[in-house]
Each structure stands twice: as structure tokens, then as C-alpha cells.
N, C-alpha and C positions, 0 to 999 in steps of 0.2 A: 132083408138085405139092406147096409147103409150104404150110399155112393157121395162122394166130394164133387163129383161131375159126371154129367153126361152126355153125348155128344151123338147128335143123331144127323140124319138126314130129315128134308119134308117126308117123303114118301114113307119112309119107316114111322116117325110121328103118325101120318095121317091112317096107316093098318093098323098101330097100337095105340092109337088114343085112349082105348078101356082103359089100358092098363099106366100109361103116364097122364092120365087126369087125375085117377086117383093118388097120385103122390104131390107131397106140398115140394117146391122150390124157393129159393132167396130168389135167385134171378133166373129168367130166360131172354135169350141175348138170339133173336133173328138177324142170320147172315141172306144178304139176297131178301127182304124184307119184302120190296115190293111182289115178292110170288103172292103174298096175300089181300094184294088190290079187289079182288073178286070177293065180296060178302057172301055170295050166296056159294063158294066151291065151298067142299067138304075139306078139302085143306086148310082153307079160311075158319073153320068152322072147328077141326082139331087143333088148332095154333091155337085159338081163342079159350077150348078145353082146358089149355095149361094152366094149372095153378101156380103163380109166383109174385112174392113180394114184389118183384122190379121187373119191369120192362123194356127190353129196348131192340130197335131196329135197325139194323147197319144196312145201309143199297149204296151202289154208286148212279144207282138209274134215277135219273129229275123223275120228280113228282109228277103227271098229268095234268091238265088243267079239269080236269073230271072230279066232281065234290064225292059222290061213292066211291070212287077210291083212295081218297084222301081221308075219307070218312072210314073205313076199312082198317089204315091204317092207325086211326087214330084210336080207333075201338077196340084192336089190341092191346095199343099202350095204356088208355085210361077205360078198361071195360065199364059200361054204360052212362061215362059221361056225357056223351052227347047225345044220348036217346037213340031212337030206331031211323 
């Protein structure tokens, strides 16, 4: 099955991550970004699943002064450039 888009929620993401890890994307565009300040939630953990050439995160919420979840954030957009 081909799709031009796809538009999910977290929650749905995080029950079907089997099945959207396995497909390639151009872009995944997180709304509400900072839900995945938490490295260790399993949300955190299915966002990061996705495969996609381009990343990006849209919040209207300030950043924290907390480096994990700044680091969280940043690990989705560039997966393992800043190490663990």
C-alpha cells in the first residue's frame, strides 16, 4: 500500500510502532514535540523508531533548563549524535 501522508496521533504511533518503523518516510514533523522530553517513556522510544529522512519538532512549550530532556529532544532530531 503507497501513502503521500500520514497523520497519526502519539498514542496510535506508540501501539503500532511494529508496523510504522518498518516503512521508510521523507519527513516526520512532531506536533506537541516536547511529549517526548522523557528518554526513557516508551513513547519516546516509538517516535525515535521512525524512520525518516528529515526531522522536525514543532512545541509552543520553553525548553526546561534540564540537559535529558533537551537531550531527548535533540536525539530525535539527529539520532545518535550526541551519544547516550
Amino acid at each position: 500500500v503507497s501513502h503521500n501522508l500520514i497523520v497519526t496521533s502519539y498514542e496510535v504511533l506508540r501501539n503500532d510502532v511494529s508496523k510504522l518503523a518498518q516503512m521508510d518516510f521523507l519527513y516526520c514533523v512532531l506536533d506537541e514535540g516536547h511529549i517526548i522530553r522523557n528518554p526513557e517513556s516508551k513513547l519516546s522510544n516509538a517516535v525515535k523508531a521512525v524512520k525518516a529522512s528529515h526531522r522536525v519538532i514543532l512545541s509552543g512549550t520553553p525548553l526546561q533548563n534540564n540537559v535529558a530532556e533537551l537531550w531527548s529532544l535533540f536525539d530525535f532530531l539527529t539520532p545518535g549524535y550526541l551519544g547516550t
